[in-house]
DSSP file (Angstrom, degrees, kcal/mol; ACC not computed):
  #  RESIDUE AA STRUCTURE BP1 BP2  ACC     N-H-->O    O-->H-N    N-H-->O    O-->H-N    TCO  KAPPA ALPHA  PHI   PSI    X-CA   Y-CA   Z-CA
    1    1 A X              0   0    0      0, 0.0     2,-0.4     0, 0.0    24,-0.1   0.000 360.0 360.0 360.0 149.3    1.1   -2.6  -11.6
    2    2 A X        +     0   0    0      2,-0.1     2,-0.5     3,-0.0     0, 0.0  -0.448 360.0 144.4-139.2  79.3    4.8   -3.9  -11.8
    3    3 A X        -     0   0    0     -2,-0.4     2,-0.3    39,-0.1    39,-0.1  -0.725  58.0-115.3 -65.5 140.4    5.9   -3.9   -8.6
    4    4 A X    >>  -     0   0    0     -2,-0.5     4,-2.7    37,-0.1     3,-2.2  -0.604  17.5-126.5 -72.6 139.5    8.0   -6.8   -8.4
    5    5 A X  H 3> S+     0   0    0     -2,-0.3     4,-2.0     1,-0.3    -1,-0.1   0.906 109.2  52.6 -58.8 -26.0    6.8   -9.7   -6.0
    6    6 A X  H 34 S+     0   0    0      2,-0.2    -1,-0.3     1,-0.1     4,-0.1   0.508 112.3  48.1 -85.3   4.9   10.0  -10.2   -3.9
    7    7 A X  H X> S+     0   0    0     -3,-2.2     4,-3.9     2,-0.1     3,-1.7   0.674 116.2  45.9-104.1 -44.0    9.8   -6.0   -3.2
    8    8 A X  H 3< S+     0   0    0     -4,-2.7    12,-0.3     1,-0.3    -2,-0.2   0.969 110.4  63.2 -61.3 -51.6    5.5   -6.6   -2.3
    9    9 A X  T 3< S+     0   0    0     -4,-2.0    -1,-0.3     1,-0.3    -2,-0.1   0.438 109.2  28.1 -18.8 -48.6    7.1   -9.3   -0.4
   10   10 A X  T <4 S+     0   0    0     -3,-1.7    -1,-0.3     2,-0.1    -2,-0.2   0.663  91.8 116.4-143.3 -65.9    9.0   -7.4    1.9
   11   11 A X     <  -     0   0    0     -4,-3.9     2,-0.2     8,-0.1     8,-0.1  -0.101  42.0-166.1 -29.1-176.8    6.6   -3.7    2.2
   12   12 A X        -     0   0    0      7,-0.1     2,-0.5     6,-0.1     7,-0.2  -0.564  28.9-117.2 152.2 144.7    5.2   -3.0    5.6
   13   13 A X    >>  -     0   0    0      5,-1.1     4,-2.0    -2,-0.2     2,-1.9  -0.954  32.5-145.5 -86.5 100.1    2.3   -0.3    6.1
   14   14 A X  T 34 S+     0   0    0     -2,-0.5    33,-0.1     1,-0.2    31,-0.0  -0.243  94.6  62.5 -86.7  73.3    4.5    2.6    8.8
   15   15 A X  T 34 S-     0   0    0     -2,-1.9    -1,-0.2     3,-0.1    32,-0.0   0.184 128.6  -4.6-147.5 -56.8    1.6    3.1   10.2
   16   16 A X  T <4 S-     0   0    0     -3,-0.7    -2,-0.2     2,-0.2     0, 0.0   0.376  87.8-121.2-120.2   4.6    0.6   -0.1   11.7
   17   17 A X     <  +     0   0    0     -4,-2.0     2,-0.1     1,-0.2    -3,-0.1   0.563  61.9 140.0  82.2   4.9    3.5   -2.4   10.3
   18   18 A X        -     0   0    0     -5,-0.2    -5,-1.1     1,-0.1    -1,-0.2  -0.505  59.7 -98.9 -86.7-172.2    1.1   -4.9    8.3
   19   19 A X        -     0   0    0     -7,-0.2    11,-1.3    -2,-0.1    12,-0.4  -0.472  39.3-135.2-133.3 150.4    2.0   -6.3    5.0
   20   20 A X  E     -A   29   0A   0    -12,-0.3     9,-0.2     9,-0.2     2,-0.2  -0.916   9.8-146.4-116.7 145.4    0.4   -4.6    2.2
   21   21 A X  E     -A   28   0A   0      7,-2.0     7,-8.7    -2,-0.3     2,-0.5  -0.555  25.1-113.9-130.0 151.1   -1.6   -6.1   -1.4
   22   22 A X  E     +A   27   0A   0      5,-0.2     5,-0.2    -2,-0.2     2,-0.1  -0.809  37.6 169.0 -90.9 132.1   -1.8   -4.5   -4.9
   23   23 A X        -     0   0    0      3,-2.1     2,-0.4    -2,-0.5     3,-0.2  -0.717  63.5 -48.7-152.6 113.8   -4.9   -3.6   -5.7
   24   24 A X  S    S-     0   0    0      1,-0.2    -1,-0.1    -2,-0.1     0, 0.0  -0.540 121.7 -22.0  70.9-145.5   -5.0   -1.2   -9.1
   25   25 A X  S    S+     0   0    0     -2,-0.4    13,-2.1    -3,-0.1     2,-0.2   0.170 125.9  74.5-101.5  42.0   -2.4    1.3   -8.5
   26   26 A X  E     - B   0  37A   0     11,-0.2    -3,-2.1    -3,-0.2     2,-0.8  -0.847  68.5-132.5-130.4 163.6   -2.2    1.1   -5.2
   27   27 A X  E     -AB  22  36A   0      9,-1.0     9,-3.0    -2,-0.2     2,-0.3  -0.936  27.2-157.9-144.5 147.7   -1.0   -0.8   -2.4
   28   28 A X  E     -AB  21  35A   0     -7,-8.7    -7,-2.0    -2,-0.8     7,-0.2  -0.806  18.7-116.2-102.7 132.3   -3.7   -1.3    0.5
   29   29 A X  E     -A   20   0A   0      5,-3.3    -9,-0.2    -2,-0.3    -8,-0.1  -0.220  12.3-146.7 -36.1 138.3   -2.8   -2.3    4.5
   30   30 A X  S    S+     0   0    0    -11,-1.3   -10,-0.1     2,-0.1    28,-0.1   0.504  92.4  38.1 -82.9 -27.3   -4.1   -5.3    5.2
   31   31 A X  S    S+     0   0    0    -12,-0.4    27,-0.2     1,-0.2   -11,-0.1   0.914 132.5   9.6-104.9 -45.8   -4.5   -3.9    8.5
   32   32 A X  S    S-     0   0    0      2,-0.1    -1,-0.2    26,-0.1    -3,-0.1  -0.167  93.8-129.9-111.0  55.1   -5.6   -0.2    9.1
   33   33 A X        +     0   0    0     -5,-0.1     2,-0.3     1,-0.1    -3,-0.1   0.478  41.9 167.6   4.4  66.9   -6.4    0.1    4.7
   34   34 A X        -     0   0    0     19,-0.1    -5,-3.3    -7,-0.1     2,-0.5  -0.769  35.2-139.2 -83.4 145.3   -4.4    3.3    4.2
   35   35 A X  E     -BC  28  51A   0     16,-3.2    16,-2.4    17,-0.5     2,-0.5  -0.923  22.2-161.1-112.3 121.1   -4.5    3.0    0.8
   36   36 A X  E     -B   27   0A   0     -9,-3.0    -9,-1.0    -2,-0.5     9,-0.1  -0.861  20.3-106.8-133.0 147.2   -0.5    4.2   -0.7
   37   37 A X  E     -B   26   0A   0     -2,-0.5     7,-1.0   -11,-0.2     2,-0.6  -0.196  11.9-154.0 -68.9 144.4    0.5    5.3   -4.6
   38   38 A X  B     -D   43   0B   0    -13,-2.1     2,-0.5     5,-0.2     5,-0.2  -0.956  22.6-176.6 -91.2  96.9    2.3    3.3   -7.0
   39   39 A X        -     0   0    0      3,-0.8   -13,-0.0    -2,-0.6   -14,-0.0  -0.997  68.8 -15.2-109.8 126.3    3.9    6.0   -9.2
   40   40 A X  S    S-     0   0    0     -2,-0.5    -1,-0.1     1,-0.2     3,-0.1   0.116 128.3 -52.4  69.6  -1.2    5.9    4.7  -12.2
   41   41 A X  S    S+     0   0    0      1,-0.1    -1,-0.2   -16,-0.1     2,-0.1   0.653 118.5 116.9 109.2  51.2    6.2    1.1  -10.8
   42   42 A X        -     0   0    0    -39,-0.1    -3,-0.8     2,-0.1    -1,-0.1  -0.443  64.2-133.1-152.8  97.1    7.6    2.7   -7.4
   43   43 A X  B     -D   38   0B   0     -5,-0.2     2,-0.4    -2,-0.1    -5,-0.2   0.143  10.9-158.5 -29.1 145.7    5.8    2.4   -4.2
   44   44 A X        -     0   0    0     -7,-1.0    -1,-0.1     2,-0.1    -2,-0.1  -0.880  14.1-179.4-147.4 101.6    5.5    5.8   -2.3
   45   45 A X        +     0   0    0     -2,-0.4   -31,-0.2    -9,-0.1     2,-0.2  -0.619  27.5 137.6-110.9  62.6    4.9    4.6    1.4
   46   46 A X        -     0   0    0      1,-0.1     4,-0.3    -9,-0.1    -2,-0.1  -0.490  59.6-136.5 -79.5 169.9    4.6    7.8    3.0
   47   47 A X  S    S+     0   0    0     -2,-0.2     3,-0.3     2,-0.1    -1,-0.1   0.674 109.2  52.8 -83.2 -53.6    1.9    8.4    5.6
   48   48 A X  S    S+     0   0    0      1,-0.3    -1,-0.0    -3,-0.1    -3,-0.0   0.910 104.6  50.4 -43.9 -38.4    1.5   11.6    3.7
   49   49 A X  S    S+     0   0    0      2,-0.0    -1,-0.3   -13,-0.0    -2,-0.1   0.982  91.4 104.3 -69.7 -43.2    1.1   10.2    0.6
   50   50 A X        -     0   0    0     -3,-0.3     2,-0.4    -4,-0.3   -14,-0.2   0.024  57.6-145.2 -40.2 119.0   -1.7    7.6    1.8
   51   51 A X  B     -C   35   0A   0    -16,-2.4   -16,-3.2     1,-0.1     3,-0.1  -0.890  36.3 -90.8-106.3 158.0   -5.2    8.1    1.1
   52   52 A X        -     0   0    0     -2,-0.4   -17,-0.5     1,-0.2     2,-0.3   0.323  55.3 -83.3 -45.8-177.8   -7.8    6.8    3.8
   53   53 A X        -     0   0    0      1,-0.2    -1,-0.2   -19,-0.1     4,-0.1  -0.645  54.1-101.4-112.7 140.2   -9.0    3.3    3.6
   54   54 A X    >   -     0   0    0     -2,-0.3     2,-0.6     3,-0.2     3,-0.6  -0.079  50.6 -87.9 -53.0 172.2  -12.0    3.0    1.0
   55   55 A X  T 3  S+     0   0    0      1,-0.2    -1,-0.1     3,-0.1     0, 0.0  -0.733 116.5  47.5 -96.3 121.9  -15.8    2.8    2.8
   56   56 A X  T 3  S-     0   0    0     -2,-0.6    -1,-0.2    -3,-0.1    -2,-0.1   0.509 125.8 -82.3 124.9  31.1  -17.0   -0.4    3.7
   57   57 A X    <         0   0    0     -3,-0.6    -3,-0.2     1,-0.2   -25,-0.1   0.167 360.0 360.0  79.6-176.2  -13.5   -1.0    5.3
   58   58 A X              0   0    0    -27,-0.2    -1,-0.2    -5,-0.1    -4,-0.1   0.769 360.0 360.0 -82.6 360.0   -9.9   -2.0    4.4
């Protein structure tokens, strides 16, 4: 993924307002794990966009 670090740095879930981690092509809440897409190297942190937090938690 090529997010840049000073952008990861800075994201926010807006949904519960914790800091969110690349993992694949996605970038996961640390807090409720809505999971949201990285298309073209550009977060898309909609709620809408977000798929549910994987099973076994976030």
């Amino acid at each position: 993924m090529s997010v840049p670090e000073e952008l990861l740095s800075i994201l926010v879930c807006p949904q519960c307002h914790r800091p969110v981690r690349p993992e694949g092509e996605e970038l996961v809440c640390t807090g409720c794990g809505l999971r949201y897409p990285v298309r073209d190297g550009i977060p898309v942190m909609l709620p809408e966009e977000a798929r549910p937090p994987a099973a076994g938690g976030a």
